[in-house]
One Martini backbone bead per residue (centre of mass of N, CA, C, O) as a GRO file, in nm:
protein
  363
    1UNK     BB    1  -0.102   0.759   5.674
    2UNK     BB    2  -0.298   0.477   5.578
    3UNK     BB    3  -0.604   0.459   5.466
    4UNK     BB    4  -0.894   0.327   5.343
    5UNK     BB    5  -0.964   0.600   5.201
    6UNK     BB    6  -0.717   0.616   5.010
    7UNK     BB    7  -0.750   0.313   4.915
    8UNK     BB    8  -0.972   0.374   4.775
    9UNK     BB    9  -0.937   0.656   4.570
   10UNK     BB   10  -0.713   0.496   4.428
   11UNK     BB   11  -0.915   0.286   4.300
   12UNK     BB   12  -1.114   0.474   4.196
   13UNK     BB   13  -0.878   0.620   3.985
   14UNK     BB   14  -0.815   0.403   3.852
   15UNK     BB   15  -1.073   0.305   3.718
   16UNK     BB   16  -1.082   0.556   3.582
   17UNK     BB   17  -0.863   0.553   3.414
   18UNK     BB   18  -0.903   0.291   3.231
   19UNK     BB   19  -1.207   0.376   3.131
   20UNK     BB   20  -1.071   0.629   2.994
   21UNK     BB   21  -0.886   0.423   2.792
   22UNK     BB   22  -1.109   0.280   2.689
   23UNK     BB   23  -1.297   0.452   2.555
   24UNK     BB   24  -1.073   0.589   2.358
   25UNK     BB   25  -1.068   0.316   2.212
   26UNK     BB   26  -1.367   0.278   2.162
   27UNK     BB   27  -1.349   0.555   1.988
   28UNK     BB   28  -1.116   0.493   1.768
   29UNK     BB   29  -1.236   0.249   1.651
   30UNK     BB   30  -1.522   0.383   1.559
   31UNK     BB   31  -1.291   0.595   1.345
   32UNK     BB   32  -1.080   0.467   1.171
   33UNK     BB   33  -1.132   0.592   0.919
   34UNK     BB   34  -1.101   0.888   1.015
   35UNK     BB   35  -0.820   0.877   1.045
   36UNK     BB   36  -0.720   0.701   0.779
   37UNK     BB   37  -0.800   0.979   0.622
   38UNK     BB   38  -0.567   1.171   0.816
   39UNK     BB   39  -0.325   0.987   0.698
   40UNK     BB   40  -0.367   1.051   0.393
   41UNK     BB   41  -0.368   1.298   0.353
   42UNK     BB   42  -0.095   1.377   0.492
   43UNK     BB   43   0.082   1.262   0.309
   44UNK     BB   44  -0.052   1.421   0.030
   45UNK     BB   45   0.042   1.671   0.130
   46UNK     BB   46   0.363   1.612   0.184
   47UNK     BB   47   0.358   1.576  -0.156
   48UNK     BB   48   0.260   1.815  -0.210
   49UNK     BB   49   0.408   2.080  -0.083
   50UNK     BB   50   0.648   2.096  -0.307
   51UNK     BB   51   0.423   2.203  -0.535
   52UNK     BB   52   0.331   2.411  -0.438
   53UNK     BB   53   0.634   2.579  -0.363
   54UNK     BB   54   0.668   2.599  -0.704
   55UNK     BB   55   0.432   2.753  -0.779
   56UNK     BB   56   0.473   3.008  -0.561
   57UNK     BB   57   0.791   3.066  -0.672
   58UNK     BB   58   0.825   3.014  -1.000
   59UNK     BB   59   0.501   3.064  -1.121
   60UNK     BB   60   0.318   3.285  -0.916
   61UNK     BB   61   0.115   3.199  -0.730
   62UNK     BB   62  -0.141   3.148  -0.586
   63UNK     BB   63  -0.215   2.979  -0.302
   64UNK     BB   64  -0.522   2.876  -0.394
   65UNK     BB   65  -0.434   2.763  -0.643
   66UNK     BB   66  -0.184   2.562  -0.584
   67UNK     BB   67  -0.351   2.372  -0.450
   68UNK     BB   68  -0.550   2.321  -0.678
   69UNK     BB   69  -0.346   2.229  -0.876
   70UNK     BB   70  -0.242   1.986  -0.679
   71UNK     BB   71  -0.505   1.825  -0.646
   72UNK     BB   72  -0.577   1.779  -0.999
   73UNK     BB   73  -0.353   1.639  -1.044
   74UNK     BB   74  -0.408   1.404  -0.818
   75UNK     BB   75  -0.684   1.325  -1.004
   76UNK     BB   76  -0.569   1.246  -1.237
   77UNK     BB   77  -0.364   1.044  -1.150
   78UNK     BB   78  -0.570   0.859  -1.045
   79UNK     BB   79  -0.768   0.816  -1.302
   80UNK     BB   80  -0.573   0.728  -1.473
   81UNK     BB   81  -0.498   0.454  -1.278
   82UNK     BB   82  -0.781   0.341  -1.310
   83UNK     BB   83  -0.790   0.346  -1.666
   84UNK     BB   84  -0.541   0.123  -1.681
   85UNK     BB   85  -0.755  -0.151  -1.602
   86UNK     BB   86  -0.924  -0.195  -1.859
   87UNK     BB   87  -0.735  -0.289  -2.069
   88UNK     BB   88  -0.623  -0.500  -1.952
   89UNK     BB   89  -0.885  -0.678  -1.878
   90UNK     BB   90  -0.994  -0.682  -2.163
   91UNK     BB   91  -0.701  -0.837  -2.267
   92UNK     BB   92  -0.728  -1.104  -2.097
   93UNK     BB   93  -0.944  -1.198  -2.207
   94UNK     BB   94  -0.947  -1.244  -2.458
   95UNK     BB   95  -0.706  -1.434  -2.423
   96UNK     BB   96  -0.867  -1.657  -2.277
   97UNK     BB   97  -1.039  -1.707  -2.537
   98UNK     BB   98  -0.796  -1.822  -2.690
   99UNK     BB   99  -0.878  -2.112  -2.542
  100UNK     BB  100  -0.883  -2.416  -2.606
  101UNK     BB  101  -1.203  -2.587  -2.500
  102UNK     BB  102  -1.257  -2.825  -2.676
  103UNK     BB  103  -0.983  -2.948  -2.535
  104UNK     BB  104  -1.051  -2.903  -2.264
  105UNK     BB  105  -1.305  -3.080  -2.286
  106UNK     BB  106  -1.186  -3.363  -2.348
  107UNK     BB  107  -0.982  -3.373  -2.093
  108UNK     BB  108  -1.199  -3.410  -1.883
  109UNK     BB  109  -1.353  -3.609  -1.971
  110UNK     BB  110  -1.136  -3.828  -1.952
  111UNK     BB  111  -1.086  -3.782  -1.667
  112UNK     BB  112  -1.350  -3.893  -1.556
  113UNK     BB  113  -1.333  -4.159  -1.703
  114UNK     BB  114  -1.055  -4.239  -1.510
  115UNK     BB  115  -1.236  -4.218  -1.243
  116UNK     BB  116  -1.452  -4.410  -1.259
  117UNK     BB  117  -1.228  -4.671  -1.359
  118UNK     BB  118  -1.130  -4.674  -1.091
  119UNK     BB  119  -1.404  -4.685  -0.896
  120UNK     BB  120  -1.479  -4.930  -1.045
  121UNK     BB  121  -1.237  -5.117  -0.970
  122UNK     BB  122  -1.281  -5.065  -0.608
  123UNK     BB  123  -1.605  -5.081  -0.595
  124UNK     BB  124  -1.681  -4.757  -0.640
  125UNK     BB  125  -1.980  -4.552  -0.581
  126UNK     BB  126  -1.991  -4.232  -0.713
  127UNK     BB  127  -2.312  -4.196  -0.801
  128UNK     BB  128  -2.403  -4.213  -0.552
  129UNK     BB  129  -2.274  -4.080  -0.328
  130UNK     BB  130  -2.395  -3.783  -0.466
  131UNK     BB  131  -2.699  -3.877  -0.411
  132UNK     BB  132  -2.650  -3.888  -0.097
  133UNK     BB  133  -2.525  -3.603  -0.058
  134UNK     BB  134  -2.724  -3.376  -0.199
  135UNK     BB  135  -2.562  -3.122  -0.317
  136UNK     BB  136  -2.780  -2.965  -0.444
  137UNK     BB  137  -2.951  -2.873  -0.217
  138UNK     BB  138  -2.671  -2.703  -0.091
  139UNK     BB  139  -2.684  -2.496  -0.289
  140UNK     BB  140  -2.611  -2.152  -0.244
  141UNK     BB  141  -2.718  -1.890  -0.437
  142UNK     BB  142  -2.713  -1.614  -0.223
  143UNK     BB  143  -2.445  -1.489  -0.299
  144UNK     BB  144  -2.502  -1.297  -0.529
  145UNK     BB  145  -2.624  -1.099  -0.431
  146UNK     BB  146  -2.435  -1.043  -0.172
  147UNK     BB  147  -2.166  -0.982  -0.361
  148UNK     BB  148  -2.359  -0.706  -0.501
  149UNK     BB  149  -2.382  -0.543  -0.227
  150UNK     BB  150  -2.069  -0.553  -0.170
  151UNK     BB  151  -1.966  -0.400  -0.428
  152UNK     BB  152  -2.116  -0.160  -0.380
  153UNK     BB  153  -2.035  -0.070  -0.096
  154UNK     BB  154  -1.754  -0.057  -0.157
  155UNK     BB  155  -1.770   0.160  -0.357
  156UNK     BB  156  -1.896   0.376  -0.206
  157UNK     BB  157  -1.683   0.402   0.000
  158UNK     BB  158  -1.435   0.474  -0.194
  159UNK     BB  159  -1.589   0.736  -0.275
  160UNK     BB  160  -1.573   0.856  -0.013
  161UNK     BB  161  -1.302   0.862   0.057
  162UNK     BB  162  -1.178   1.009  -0.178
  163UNK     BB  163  -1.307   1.266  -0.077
  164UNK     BB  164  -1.228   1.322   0.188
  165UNK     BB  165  -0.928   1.321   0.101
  166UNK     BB  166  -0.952   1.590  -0.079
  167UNK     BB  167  -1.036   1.751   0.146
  168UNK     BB  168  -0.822   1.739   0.356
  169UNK     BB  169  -0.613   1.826   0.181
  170UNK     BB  170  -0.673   2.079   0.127
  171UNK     BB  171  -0.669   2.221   0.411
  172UNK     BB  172  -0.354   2.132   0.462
  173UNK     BB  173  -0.234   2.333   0.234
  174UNK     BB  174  -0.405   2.581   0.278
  175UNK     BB  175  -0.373   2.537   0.627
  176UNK     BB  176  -0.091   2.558   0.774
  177UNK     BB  177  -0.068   2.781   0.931
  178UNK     BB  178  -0.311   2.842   1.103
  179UNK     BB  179  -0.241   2.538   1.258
  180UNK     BB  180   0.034   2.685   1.394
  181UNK     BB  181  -0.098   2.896   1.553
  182UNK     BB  182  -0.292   2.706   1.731
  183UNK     BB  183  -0.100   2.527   1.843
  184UNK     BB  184   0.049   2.787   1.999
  185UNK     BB  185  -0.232   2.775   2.211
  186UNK     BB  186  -0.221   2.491   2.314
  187UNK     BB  187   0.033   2.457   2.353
  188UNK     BB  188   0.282   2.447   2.600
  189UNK     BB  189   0.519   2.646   2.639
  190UNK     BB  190   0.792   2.444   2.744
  191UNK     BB  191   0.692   2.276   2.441
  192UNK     BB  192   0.652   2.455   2.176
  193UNK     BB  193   0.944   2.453   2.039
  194UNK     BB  194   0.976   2.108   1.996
  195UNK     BB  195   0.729   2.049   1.869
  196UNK     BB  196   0.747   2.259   1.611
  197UNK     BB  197   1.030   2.142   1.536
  198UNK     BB  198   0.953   1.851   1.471
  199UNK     BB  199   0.720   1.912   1.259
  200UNK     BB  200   0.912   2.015   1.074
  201UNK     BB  201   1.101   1.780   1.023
  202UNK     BB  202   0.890   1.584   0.949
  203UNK     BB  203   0.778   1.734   0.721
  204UNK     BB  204   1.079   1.732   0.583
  205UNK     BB  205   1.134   1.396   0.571
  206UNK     BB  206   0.923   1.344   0.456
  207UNK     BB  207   0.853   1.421   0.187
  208UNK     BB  208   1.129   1.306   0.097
  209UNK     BB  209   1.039   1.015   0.115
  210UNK     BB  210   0.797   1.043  -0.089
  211UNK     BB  211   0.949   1.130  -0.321
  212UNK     BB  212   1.181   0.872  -0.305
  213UNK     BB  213   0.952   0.684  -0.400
  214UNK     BB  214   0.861   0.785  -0.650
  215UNK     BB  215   1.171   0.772  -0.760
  216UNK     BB  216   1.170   0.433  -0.719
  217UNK     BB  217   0.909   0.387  -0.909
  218UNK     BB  218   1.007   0.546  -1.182
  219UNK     BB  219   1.290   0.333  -1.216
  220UNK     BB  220   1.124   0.067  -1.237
  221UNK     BB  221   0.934   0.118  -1.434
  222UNK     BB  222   1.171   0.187  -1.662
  223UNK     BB  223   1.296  -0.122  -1.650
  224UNK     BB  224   1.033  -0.292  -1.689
  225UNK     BB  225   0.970  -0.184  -1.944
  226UNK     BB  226   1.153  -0.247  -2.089
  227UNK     BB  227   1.173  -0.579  -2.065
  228UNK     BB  228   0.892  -0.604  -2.214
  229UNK     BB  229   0.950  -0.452  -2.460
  230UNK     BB  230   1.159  -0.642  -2.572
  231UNK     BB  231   0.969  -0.900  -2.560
  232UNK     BB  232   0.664  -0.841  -2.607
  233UNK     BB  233   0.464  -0.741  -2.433
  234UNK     BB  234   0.174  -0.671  -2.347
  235UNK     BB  235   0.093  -0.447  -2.182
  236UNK     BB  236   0.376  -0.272  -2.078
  237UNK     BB  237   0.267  -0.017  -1.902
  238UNK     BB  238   0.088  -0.153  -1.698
  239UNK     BB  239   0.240  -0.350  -1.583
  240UNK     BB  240   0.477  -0.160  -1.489
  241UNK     BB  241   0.347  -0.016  -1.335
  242UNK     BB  242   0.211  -0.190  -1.111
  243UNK     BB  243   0.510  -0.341  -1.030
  244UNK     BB  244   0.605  -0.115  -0.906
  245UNK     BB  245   0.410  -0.033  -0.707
  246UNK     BB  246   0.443  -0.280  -0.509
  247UNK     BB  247   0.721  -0.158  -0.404
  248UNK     BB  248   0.595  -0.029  -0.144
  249UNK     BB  249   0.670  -0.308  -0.023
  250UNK     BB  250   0.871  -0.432   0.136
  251UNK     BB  251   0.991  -0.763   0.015
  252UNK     BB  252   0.713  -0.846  -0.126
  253UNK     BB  253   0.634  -0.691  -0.362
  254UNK     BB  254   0.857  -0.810  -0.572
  255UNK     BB  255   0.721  -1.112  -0.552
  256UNK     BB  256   0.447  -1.040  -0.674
  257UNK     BB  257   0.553  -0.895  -0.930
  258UNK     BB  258   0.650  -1.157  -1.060
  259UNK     BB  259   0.417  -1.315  -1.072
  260UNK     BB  260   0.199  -1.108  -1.204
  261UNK     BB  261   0.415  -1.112  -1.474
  262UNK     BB  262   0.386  -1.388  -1.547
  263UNK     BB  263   0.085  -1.457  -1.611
  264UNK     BB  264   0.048  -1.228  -1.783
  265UNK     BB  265   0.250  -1.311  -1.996
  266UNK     BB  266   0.110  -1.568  -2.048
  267UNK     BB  267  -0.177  -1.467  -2.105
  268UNK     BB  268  -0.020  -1.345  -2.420
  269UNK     BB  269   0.007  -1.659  -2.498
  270UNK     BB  270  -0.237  -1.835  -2.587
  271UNK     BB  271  -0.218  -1.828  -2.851
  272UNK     BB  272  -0.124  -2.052  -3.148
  273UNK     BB  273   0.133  -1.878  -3.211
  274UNK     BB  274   0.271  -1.837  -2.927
  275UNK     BB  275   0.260  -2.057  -2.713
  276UNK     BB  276   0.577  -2.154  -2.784
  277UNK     BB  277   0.697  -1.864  -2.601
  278UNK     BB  278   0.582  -1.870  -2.354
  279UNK     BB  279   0.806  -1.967  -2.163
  280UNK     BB  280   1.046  -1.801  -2.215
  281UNK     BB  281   0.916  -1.531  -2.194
  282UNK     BB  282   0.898  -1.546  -1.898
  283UNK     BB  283   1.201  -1.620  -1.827
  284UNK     BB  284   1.294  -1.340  -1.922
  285UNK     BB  285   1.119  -1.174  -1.762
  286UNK     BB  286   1.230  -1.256  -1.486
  287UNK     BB  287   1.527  -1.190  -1.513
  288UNK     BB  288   1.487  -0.879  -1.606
  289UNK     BB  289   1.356  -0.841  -1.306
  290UNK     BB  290   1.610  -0.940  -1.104
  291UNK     BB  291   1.748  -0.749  -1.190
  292UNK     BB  292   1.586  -0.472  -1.119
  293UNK     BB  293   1.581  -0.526  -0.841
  294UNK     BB  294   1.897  -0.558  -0.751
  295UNK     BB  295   1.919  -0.257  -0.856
  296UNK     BB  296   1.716  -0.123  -0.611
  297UNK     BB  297   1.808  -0.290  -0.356
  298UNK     BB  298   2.167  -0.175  -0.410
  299UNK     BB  299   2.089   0.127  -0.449
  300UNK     BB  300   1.843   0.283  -0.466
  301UNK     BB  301   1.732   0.249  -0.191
  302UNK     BB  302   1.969   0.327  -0.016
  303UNK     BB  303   2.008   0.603  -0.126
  304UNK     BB  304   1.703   0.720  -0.085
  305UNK     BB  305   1.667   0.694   0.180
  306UNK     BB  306   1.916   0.715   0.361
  307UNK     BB  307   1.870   1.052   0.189
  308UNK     BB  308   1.563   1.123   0.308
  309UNK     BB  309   1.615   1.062   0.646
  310UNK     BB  310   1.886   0.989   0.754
  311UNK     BB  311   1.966   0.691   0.733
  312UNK     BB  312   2.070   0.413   0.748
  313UNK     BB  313   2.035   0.106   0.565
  314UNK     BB  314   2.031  -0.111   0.830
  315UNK     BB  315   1.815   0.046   0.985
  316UNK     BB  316   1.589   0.023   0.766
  317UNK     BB  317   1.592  -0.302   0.766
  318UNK     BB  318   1.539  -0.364   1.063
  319UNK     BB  319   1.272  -0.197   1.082
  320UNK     BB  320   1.126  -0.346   0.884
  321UNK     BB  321   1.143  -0.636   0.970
  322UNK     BB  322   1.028  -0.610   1.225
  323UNK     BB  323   0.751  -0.464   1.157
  324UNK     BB  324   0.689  -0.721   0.994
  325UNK     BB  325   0.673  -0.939   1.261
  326UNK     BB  326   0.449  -0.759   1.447
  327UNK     BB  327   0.225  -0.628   1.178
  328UNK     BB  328   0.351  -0.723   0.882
  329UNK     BB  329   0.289  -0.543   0.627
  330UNK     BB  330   0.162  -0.251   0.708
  331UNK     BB  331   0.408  -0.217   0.894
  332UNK     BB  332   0.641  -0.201   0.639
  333UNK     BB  333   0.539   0.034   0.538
  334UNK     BB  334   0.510   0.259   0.808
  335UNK     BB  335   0.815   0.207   0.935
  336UNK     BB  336   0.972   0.452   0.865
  337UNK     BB  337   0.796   0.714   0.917
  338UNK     BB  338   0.784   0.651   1.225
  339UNK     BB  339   1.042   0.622   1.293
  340UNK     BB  340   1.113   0.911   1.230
  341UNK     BB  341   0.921   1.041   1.439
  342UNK     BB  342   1.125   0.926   1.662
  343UNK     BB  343   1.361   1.041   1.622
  344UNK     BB  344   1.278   1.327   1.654
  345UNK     BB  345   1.187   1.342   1.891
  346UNK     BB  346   1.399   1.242   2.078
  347UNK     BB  347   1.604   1.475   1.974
  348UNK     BB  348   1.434   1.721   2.128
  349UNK     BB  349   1.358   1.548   2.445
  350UNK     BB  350   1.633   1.376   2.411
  351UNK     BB  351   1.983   1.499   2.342
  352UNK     BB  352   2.158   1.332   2.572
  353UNK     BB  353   2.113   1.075   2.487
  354UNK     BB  354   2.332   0.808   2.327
  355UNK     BB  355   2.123   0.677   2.161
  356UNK     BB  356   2.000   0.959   2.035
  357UNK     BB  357   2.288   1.050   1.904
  358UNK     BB  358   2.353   0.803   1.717
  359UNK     BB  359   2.041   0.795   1.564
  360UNK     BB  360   2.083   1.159   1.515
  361UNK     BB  361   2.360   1.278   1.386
  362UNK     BB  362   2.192   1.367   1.052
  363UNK     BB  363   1.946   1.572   1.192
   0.00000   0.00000   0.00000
């Protein structure tokens, strides 16, 4: 029999348990950074492990050498890509300089001068006008400090994250076994082989799909380079890498990388030697991107993704759409990784289920 006392005692545990729901997600929300950074590290590892144990087993290195060898790799790789970014800066600016400022300061001129006598034929006082709406009092100019405080803010923020994941990183290739014996004194007895057997093979097939993206990033980079190299585009090495690194997004990325390398190629004709070549050679710079692209679209990115995770390639297409229209931009990048997490575990503790079956048939 239901009692006042029961239906009491059932709301008071539904209360506890929402709030302790509510707590935990504004812990979470909390330290979002702290995820974020074991999110970062986690893949940087599955991407370093398999560097590790080819240097311990092909060039017999001690383990914790080739774990710092393979982070040494990576921080120069870093620096790298940070100070590849230089030297464009500098050249786009030159480019910059060599716009003819005269011609271009008679032109607004000019522009001027026809917007008076335009709002002077319709007997509009625009000089008046701007007077009264007094401009210059409302300009604020203390968003400078403001911006100069937000940038070195952020500078410090990045270089924290960068150590942080530095260091998570290394313990993650370090103590990898250490992690897996402590898992299996917390996990119950009755699913500690489901879980473990889940992580190896996540472990195994996200390391192959990061493998294969840097492999797809690779191959786009060298195709990138061509088209730059035959056109004479200016820094084709660095726009190359960039323009490629972009193609990380699935479907969107493929189109900024399109438009950047537009604008950048224009501004290598500013000068007045070459102004006459500059539409034409952004125009075959864009068809050269867009053959490089549908050959990456139509063979590389199918091949690599669906064999590095063993996916069909519409479940991957479909996959990607989907988290693009539901979480974004961030959804279709993490979209590949999750859904294999998600096949993954269906597979060790749903495997009778049939459409568990037939979506995991060549895990």
């Amino acid at each position: 029999m239901v009692t006042s006392k029961t239906i009491a005692n059932g709301i008071l545990r539904a209360l506890a348990v929402i709030t302790g729901i509510l707590l935990l997600l504004f812990l979470l929300y909390k330290i979002q950074s702290v995820i974020l950074f074991l999110f970062i590290a986690l893949i940087v590892s599955m991407i370093g492990n398999p560097i590790v144990k080819f240097l311990e087993k092909r060039l017999k290195f001690n383990h914790i050498v080739a774990v710092i060898v393979t982070l040494v790799f990576f921080i120069l790789l870093m620096a790298g890509f940070i100070m590849m970014f230089v030297p464009l800066i500098v050249s786009q600016g030159e480019n910059l300089s060599l716009l003819d400022t005269a011609r271009l300061e008679a032109d607004l001129v000019d522009l001027t001068e026809r917007l008076k006598s335009y709002f002077s034929d319709h007997n509009i006082d625009i000089e008046s006008m701007v007077k009264k709406s007094d401009l210059t009092s409302k300009l604020n100019l203390n968003f400078i400090p403001n911006f100069i405080n937000s940038l070195v803010s952020i500078l410090g923020n990045v270089g924290v994250a960068i150590g942080s994941v530095i260091f998570i990183t290394f313990f993650f290739l370090k103590d990898q076994k250490l992690f897996i014996v402590n898992a299996k004194k917390i996990l119950p007895n009755e699913h500690e082989d489901k879980i473990l057997n889940s992580f190896r093979k996540i472990n195994h097939l996200l390391s192959r799909y990061f493998i294969g993206l840097i492999g797809q990033v690779t191959i786009l980079f060298i195709c990138y380079l061509i088209v730059l190299l035959i056109f004479g585009v200016e820094n084709a090495f660095i726009i190359a890498f960039i323009t490629a690194i972009l193609n990380i997004i699935p479907y969107i990325g493929p189109l900024i990388a399109t438009v950047l390398v537009a604008i950048l190629t224009m501004l290598g004709h500013m000068d007045p030697e070459s102004q006459g070549e500059m539409l034409s050679t952004t125009i075959y710079v864009l068809i050269g991107y867009t053959v490089a692209q549908i050959i990456d679209n139509n063979i590389t990115t199918p091949l690599i993704f669906s064999n590095s995770v063993n996916s069909h390639p519409l479940e991957i297409f479909v996959v990607i759409l989907a988290s693009g229209f539901i979480f974004g931009v961030l959804g279709m990048i993490v979209a590949v990784p999750l859904y294999t997490i998600v096949k993954v575990v269906a597979k060790e503790f749903f495997p009778q289920n049939p459409i568990v079956k037939i979506l995991t048939r060549n895990i």
